[in-house]
C-alpha positions as CSV (number, residue, x, y, z in Angstrom):
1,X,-2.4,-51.6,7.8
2,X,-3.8,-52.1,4.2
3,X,-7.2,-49.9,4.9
4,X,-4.5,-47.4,7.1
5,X,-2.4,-46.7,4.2
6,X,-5.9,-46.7,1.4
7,X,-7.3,-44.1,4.3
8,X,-4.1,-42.0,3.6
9,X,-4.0,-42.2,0.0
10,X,-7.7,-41.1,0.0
11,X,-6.5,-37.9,2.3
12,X,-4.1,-36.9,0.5
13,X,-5.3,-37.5,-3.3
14,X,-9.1,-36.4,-2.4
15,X,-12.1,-38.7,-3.7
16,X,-11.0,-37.9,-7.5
17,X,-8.0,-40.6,-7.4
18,X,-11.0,-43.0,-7.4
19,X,-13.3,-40.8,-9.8
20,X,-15.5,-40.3,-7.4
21,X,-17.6,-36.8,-6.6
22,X,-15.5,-34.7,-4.1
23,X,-17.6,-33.7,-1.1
24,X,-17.6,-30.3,0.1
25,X,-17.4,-29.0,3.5
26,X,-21.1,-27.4,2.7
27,X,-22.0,-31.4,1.8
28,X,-22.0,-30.4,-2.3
29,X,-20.5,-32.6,-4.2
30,X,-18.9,-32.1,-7.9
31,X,-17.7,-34.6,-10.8
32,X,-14.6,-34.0,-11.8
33,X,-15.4,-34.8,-15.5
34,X,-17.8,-31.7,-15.4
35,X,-14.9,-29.6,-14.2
36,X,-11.7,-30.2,-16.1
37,X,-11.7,-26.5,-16.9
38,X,-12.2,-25.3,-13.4
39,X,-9.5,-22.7,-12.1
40,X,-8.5,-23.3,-8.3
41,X,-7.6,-21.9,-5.7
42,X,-4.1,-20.2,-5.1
43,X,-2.9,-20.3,-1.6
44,X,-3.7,-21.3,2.0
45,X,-7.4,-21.2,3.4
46,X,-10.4,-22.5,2.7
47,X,-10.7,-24.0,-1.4
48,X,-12.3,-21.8,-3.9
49,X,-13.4,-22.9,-7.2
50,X,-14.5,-20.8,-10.5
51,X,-16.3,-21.7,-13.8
52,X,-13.2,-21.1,-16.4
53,X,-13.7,-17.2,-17.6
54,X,-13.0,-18.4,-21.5
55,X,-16.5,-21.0,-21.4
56,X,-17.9,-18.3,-23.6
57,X,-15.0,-18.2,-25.8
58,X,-12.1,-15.9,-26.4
59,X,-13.8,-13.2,-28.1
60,X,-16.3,-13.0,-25.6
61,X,-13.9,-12.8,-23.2
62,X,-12.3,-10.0,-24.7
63,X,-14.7,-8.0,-25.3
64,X,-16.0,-8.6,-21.6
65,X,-12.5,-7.3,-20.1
66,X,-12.6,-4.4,-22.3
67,X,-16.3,-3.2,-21.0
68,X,-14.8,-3.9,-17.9
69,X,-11.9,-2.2,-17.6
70,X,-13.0,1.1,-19.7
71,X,-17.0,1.1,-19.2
72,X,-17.7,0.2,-16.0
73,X,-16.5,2.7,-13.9
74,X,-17.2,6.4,-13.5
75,X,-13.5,7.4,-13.0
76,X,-12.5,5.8,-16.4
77,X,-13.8,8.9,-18.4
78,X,-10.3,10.5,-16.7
79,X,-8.4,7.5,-18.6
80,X,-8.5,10.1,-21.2
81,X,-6.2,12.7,-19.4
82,X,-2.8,10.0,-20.4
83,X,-3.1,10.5,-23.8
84,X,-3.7,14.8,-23.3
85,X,-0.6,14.2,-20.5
86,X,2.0,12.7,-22.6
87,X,1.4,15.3,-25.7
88,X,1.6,18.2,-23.0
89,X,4.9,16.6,-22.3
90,X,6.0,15.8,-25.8
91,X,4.9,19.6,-26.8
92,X,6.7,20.8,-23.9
93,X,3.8,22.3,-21.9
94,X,3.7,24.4,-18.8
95,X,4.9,22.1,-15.6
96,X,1.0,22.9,-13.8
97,X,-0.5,21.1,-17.2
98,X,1.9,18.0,-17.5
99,X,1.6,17.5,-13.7
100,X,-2.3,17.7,-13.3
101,X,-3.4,15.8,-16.5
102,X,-1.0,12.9,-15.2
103,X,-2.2,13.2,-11.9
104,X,-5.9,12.7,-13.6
105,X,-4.8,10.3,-15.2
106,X,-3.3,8.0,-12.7
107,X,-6.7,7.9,-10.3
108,X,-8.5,5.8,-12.7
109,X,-5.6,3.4,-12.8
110,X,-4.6,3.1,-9.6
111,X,-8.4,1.9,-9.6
112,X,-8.4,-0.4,-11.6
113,X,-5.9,-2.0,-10.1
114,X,-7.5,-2.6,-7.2
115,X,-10.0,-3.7,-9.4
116,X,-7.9,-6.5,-11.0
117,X,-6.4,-7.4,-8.4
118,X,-9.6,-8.0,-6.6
119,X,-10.8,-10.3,-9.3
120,X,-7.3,-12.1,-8.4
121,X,-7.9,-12.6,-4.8
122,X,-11.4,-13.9,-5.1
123,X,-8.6,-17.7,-6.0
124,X,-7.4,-16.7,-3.0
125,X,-7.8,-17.2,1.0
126,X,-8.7,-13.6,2.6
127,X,-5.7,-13.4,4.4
128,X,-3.7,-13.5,0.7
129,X,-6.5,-11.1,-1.0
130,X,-6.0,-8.8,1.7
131,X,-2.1,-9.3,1.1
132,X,-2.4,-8.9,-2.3
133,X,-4.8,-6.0,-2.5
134,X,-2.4,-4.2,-0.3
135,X,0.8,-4.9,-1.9
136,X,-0.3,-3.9,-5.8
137,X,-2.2,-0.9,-3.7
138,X,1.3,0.3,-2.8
139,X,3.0,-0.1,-6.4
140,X,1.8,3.6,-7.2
141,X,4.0,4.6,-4.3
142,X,6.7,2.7,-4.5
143,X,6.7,3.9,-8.6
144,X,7.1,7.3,-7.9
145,X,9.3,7.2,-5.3
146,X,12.0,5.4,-7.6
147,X,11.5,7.9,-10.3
148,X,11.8,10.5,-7.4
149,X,14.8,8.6,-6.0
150,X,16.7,8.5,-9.7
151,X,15.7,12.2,-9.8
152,X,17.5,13.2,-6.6
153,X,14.3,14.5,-4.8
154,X,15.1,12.4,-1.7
155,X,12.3,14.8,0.2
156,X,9.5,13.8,-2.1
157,X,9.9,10.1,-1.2
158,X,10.0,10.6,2.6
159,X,7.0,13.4,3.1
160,X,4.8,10.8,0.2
161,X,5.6,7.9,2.1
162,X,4.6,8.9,5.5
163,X,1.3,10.4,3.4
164,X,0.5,6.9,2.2
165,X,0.4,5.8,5.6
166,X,-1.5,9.1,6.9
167,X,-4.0,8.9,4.1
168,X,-4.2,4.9,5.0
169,X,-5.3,4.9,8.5
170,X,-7.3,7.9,8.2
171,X,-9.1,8.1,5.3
172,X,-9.3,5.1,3.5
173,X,-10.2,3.3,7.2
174,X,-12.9,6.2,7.9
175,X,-14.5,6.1,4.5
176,X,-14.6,2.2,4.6
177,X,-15.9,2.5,8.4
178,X,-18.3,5.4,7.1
179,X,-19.7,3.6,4.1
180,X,-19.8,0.4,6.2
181,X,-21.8,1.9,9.2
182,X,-24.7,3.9,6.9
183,X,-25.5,0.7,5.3
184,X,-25.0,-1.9,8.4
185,X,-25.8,-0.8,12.2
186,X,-22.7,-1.8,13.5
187,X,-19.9,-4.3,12.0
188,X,-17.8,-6.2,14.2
189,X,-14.2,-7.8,12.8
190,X,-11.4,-10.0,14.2
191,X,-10.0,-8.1,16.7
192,X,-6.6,-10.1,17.3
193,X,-6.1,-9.7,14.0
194,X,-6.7,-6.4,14.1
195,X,-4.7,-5.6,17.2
196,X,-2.1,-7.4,15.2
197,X,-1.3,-5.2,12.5
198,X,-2.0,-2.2,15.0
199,X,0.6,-3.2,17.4
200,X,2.9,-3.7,14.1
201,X,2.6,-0.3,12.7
202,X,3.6,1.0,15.9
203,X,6.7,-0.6,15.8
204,X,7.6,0.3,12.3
205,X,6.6,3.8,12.9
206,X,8.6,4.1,16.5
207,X,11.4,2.7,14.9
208,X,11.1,4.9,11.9
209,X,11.3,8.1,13.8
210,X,14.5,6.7,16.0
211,X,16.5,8.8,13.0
212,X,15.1,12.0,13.8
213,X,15.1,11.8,17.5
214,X,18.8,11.1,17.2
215,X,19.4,14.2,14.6
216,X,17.1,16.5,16.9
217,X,19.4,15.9,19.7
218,X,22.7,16.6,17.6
219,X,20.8,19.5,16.5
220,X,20.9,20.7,20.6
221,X,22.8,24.3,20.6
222,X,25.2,23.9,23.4
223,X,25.9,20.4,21.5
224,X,26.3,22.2,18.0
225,X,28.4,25.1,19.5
226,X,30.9,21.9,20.6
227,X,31.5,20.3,17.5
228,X,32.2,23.5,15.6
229,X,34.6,24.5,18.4
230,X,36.2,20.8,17.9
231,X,35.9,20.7,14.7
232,X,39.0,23.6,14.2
233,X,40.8,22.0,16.3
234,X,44.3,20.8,14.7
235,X,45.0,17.1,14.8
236,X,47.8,14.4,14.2
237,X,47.6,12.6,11.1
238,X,46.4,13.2,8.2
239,X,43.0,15.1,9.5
240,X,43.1,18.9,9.8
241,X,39.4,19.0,11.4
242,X,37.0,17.0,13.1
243,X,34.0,15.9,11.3
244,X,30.3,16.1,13.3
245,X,29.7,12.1,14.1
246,X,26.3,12.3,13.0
247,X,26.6,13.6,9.1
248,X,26.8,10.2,8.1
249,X,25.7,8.2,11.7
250,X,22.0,9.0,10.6
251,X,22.2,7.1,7.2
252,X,24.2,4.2,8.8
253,X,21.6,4.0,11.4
254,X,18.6,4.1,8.8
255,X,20.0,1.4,6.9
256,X,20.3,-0.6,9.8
257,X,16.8,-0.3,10.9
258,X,15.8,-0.5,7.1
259,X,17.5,-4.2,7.0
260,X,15.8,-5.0,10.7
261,X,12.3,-3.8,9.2
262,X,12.3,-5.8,6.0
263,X,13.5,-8.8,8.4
264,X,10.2,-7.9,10.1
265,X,8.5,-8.2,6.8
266,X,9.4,-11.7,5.6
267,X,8.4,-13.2,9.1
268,X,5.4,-10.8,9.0
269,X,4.4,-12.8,5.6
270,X,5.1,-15.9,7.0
271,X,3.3,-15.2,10.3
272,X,0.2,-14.2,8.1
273,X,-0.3,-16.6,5.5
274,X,1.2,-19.7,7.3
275,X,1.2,-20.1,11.2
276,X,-2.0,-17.8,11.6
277,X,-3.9,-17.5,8.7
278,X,-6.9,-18.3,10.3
279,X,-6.8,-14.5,11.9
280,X,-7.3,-13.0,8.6
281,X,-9.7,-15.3,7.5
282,X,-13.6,-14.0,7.0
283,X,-16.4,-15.4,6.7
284,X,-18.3,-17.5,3.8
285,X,-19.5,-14.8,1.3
286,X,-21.3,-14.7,-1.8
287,X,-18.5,-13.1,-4.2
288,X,-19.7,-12.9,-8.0
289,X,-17.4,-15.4,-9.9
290,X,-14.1,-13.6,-10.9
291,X,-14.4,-12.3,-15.2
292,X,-10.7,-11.9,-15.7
293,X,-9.4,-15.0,-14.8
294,X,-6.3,-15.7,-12.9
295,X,-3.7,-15.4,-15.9
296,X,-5.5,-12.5,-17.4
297,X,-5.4,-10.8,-13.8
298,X,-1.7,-11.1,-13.8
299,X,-1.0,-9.9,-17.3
300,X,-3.5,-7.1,-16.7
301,X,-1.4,-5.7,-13.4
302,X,2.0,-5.7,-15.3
303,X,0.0,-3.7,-18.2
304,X,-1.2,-1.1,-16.0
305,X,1.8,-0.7,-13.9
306,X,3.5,-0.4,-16.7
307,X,0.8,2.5,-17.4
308,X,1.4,3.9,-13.7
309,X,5.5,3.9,-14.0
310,X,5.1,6.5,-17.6
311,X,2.5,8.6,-15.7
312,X,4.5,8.9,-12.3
313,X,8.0,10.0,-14.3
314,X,6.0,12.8,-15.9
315,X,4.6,13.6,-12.4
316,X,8.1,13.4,-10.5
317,X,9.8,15.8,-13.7
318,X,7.1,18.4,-13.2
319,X,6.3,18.6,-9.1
320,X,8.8,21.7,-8.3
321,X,7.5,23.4,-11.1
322,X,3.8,22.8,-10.7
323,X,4.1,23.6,-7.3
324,X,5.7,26.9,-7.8
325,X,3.2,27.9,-10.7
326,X,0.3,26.8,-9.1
327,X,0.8,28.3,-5.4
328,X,0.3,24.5,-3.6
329,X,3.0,23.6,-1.1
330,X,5.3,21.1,-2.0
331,X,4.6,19.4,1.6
332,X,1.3,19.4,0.8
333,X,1.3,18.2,-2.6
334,X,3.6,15.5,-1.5
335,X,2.1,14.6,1.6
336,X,-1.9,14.9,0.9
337,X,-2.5,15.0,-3.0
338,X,0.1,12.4,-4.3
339,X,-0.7,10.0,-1.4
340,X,-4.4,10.4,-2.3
341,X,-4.2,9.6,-5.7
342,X,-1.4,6.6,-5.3
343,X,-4.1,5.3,-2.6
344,X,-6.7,5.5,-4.8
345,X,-6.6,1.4,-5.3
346,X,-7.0,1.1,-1.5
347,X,-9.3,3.8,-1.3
348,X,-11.8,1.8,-3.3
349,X,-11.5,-1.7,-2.6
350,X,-11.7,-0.8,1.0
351,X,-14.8,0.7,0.9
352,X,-16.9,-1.4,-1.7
353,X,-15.3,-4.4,0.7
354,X,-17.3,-2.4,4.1
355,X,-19.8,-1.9,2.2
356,X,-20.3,-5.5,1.8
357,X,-19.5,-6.0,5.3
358,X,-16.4,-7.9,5.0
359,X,-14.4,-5.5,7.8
360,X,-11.4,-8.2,7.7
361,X,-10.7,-7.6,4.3
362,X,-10.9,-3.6,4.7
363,X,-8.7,-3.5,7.6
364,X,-6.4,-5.8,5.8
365,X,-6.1,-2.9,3.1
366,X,-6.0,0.6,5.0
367,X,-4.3,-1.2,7.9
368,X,-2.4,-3.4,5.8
369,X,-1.1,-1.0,3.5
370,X,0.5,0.9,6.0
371,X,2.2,-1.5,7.8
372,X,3.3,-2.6,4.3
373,X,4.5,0.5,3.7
374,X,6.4,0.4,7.1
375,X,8.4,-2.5,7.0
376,X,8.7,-2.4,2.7
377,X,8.7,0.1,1.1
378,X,10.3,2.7,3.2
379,X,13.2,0.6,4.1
380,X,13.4,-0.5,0.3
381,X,13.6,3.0,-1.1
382,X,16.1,3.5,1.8
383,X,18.2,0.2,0.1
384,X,17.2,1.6,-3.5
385,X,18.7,4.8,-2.4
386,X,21.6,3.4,-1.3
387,X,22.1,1.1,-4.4
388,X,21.3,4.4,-6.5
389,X,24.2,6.7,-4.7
390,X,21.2,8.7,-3.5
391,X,21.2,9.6,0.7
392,X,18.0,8.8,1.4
393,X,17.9,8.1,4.9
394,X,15.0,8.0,7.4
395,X,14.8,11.4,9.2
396,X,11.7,12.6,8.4
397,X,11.5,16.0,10.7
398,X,9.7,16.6,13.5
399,X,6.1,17.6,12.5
400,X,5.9,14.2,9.9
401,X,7.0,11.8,12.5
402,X,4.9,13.1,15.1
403,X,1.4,13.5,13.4
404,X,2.3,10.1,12.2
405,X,3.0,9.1,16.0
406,X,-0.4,10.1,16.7
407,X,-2.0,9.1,13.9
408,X,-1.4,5.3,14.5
409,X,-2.0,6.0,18.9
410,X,-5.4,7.3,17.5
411,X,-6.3,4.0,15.1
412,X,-5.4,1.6,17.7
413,X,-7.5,3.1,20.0
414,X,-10.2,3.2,17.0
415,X,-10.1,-0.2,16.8
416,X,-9.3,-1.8,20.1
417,X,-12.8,-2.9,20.4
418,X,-13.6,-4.6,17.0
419,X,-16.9,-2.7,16.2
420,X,-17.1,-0.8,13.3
421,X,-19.7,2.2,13.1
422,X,-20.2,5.0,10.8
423,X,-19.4,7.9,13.8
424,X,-15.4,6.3,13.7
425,X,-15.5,6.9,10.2
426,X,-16.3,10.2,10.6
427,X,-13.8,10.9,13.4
428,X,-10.7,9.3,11.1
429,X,-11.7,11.4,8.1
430,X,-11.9,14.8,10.6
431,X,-8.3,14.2,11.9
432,X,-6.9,13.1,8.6
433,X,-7.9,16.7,7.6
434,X,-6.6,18.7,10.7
435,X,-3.5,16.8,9.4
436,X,-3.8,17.8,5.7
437,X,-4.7,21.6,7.3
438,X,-1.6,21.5,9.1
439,X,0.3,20.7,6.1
440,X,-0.9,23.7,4.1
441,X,0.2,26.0,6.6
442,X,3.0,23.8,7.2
443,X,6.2,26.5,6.0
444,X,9.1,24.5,6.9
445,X,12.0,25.4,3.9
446,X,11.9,22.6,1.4
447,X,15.4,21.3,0.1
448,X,13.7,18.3,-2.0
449,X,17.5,16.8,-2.8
C-alpha cells in the first residue's frame, strides 16, 4: 500500500517533488534548478516548454518586440496609413480617403495579430493554437460589425459576415493548399477532424439560411395578395387590421436559432479541447522558441485590438459614402474587400502554417474560422443587436445564402479525402472569384439599415 500510494504521489507531482530530472517522452531529461524561469505550457496536449523571453533582459526584450512588430514584415510599411487615416478624419476629408487609408491601415494589423497570437499558441496544444488563431482572427469582424450594428447598418454586418466565411473556405484554404502543394508534393491531414468541422459548418450554414427560406415563402404572391386582403379586414377588439405574421416571426425565429447555435458553440469548445483533442492534434515540429512571451502576447492583442476597434469606426462612418464616390458596390465592398482585409490574420497564418506543412493547423484557421463565425459571431451580433434595439436578424437574401450553400458542399467535397495539393488550391481560389464576380454585378437595391 505504502509503495501504491509513493507510485501515486510520484504521478501526480512528477519527478521534481523528489528533485530529481523530469524525463521526457523523447527520453530528455531537465533539472528543475536550471529552469525556474521556464514558461509552460497553457492547456491540454502534449507539454511545451520555452527558455523565459526576458533571459536577455528587459531592454533587450523591448527592443526585440519592437523590430518585431514594425520591421519584420513587408505589410508594416502600411502601418503608416493610421496616422494619415485619423487626420483625414479629424480634417474632415472626403469619405473615399478616410475609408481607404483605414482600410490600409488595418491589413497590417489584422497581421500582426496573427502574428502574436501565433507566438501565443506555440504554449499551447495545436488544437488550442488553432482555436486561438481563429478566434482573435475573427476579432476584426466582430469589431466592425458592432460599430456597424451601433450605426444602424444592419446590412453591412450580414453581407461581411457571410464574406468572412466565403473568403475563409475559399481563399484562405486555397492559398494555404496552393503555397502548401508548390513546396510539398502532396500533404495529407486528419481527416476526421477535418470532416468534423466540415460537417459543422453545414449545419450552422443550413440553419442560418432557415430565415430566409421562411421569408422567401411569405414573400409568395398569391400568399402576399392574402394578407393585404386580411389585413383590411375589420376586427373585434381593439385591432383595426391584421398584421402579416412574419414582420416580426423572422427575428423571433433568428434569435432562436442564434441561442441554439451559440449552445452549439460551448459544446463545440468542449468537444475540441477536452473529449477529442487528440483530432486536432499535429505532429512534433520544430517551432522557433516564441520572442514575446506569454504575458507580452496577451497585452500585445488588447493593444492592437484596441488599434483595430479606432480604425474599423472610421471605416463603418465612411462605407456609404466611399462607396458612392468611388463607384464600388456596397455588396461588394462588404462582401469581398472588407472580409479580405478583416481575414487578413487568417490569411497569413494559414499559409506560412502549409507552408510548413502543418495542414491541421491551417484547416483549423480557414475552416475553423468559419465555423467560428457560424455558431459566434453571427448569432452574437444577432444577441448584440437585440441588446442594442437594432433588428438584426438572420435573413440574408437569396443569392448570399446560396453561394454560401455551395461554397461549403464544394469544401467538404475538397477535403473528404485528407490530401492536400496545390491544383485544390487553385480550384478554391477560382470559385471564390466567380463568387466575388458575381457580387460586382450583383444589383440587388441596398437598404443598409
Amino acid at each position: 500500500q505504502v509503495l501504491c500510494f509513493g507510485k501515486l504521489l510520484m504521478a501526480a507531482s512528477g519527478p521534481r517533488v523528489l528533485g530529481l530530472p523530469q524525463q521526457e517522452p523523447d527520453g530528455t531529461t531537465e533539472v528543475d534548478a536550471e529552469h525556474d524561469d521556464d514558461e509552460d505550457f497553457v492547456g491540454s496536449g502534449r507539454r511545451k516548454r520555452h527558455p523565459s523571453v526576458l533571459q536577455d533582459g528587459i531592454c533587450v526584450y523591448l527592443a526585440r518586440v519592437l523590430r518585431i512588430l514594425f520591421c519584420s514584415h513587408c505589410m508594416s510599411v502600411l502601418l503608416l496609413a493610421m496616422p494619415l487615416a485619423i487626420w483625414s478624419r479629424s480634417s474632415n476629408w472626403a469619405d473615399e480617403w478616410t475609408f481607404v487609408l483605414s482600410l490600409l491601415a488595418l491589413c497590417p494589423l489584422a497581421e500582426r495579430i496573427s502574428f502574436v497570437t501565433e507566438d501565443v499558441a506555440k504554449y499551447t496544444s495545436d488544437g488550442l493554437g488553432g482555436l486561438l488563431n481563429a478566434t482573435f482572427g475573427n476579432v476584426t469582424e466582430l469589431i466592425v460589425s458592432i460599430f456597424a450594428l451601433k450605426a444602424g447598418l444592419v446590412r453591412v454586418v450580414q453581407i461581411s459576415m457571410l464574406g468572412s466565411i466565403l473568403s475563409n473556405c475559399l481563399l484562405v484554404l486555397g492559398c494555404a493548399f496552393l503555397v502548401g502543394g508548390l513546396k510539398h508534393k502532396e500533404q495529407s491531414f486528419n481527416r476526421e477532424a477535418a470532416s468534423t468541422n466540415c460537417g459543422l459548418l453545414v449545419l450552422a450554414v443550413t440553419a442560418l439560411a432557415v430565415p430566409t427560406l421562411l421569408a422567401q415563402s411569405h414573400a409568395d404572391p398569391v400568399r402576399s395578395a392574402e394578407l393585404a386582403a386580411a389585413s383590411v379586414l375589420p376586427l373585434a377588439g381593439n385591432f383595426s387590421s391584421v398584421e402579416p405574421p412574419h414582420v416580426s416571426g423572422d427575428l423571433h425565429l433568428s434569435r432562436f436559432i442564434a441561442a441554439v447555435l451559440l449552445l452549439l458553440y460551448v459544446v463545440l469548445i468542449y468537444f475540441q479541447l477536452v473529449t477529442h483533442s487528440h483530432l486536432f492534434e499535429g505532429d512534433d515540429d520544430d517551432d522557433d522558441p516564441p520572442v514575446l512571451g506569454l504575458c507580452g502576447g496577451i497585452v500585445l492583442l488588447g493593444v492592437i485590438t484596441v488599434a483595430i476597434a479606432v480604425l474599423s469606426e472610421f471605416i463603418v462612418d465612411a462605407i456609404e459614402g466611399a462607396a458612392e464616390n468611388l463607384g464600388v458596390p456596397v455588396l461588394f465592398i462588404g462582401t469581398i474587400l472588407l472580409p479580405i482585409v478583416g481575414n487578413a490574420a487568417e490569411h497569413a497564418a494559414a499559409i506560412i502554417f502549409g507552408y510548413r506543412d502543418k495542414m491541421e493547423i491551417a484547416l483549423g484557421i480557414a475552416i475553423g474560422s468559419s465555423v467560428q463565425i457560424g455558431v459566434f459571431v453571427i448569432p452574437l451580433c444577432v444577441a448584440l443587436g437585440w441588446a442594442m434595439g437594432q433588428p438584426m436578424d438572420l435573413n440574408f437574401h437569396e443569392f448570399e445564402v446560396w453561394t454560401c450553400l455551395l461554397t461549403t458542399l464544394v469544401v467538404t467535397a475538397t477535403i473528404q479525402d485528407g490530401k492536400a495539393n496545390w491544383l485544390k488550391g487553385v480550384a478554391l481560389c477560382c470559385a471564390y472569384l466567380c463568387i466575388a464576380a458575381g457580387y460586382w454585378y450583383h444589383d440587388e437595391p441596398i437598404d443598409l439599415s
